[in-house]
C-alpha positions in Angstrom: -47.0 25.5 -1.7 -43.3 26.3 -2.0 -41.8 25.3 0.8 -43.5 21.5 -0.1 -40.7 19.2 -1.2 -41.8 16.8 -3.8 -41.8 12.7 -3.4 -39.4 12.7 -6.4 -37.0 15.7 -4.8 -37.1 13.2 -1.5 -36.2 10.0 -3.9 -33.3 11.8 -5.6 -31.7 13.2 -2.7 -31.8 9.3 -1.1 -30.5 8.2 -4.0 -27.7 10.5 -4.3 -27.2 10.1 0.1 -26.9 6.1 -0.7 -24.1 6.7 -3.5 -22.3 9.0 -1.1 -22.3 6.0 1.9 -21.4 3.4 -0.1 -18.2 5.1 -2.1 -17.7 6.1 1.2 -17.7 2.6 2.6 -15.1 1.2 -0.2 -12.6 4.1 0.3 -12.5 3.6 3.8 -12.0 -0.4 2.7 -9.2 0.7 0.6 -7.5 2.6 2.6 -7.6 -0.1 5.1 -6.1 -2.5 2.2 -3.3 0.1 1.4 -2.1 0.6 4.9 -2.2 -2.9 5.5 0.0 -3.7 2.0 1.9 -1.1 3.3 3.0 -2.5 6.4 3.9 -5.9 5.3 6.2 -4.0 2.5 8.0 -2.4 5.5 8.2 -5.0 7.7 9.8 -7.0 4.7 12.6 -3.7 3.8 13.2 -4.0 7.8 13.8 -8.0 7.2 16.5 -7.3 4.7 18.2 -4.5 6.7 18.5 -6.3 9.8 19.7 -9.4 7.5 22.2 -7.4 5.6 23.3 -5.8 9.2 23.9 -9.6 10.9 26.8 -9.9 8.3 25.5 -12.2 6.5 26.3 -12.2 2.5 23.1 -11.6 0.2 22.1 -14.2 -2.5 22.0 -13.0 -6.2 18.8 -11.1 -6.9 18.8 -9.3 -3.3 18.5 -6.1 -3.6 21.7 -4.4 -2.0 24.0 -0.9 -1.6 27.3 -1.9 -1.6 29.5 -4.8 -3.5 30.7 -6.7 0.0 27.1 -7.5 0.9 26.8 -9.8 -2.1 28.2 -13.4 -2.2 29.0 -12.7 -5.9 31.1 -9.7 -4.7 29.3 -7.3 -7.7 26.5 -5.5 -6.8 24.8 -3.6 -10.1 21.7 -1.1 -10.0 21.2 -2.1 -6.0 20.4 -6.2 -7.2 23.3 -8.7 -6.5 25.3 -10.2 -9.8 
């Protein structure tokens, strides 16, 4: 009789297996939301290099590095004047 596992050991260790799968499930949803969010962000820092590269001036509120890339002339705390 000891090596019998009871209905109710059975029923908790499904329970506990469905928890597992479905956190599981919503991390690996996550994830797939982060990495996505992630690769817009990039693609839009990579927009405003090759932008700032072509020459062309930035508008106030663009974030910068230098004063010449701004229109204004004054770049403060890496956001044109």
């Amino acid at each position: 009789m000891r090596g019998q596992i009871s209905i109710e050991m059975i029923l908790v260790l499904a329970a506990i297996l469905a928890v597992a799968f479905i956190l599981v499930t919503q991390l690996q949803k996550t994830a797939t939301k982060g990495g996505e969010m992630i690769e817009n962000s990039s693609s839009a820092v990579f927009q405003k290099i090759s932008e700032t590269q072509s020459g062309e001036l930035l508008e106030s509120g663009e974030v910068c590095e230098y004063d010449d890339q701004c229109k204004s002339g004054t770049c403060t705390m890496n956001i044109c004047d």
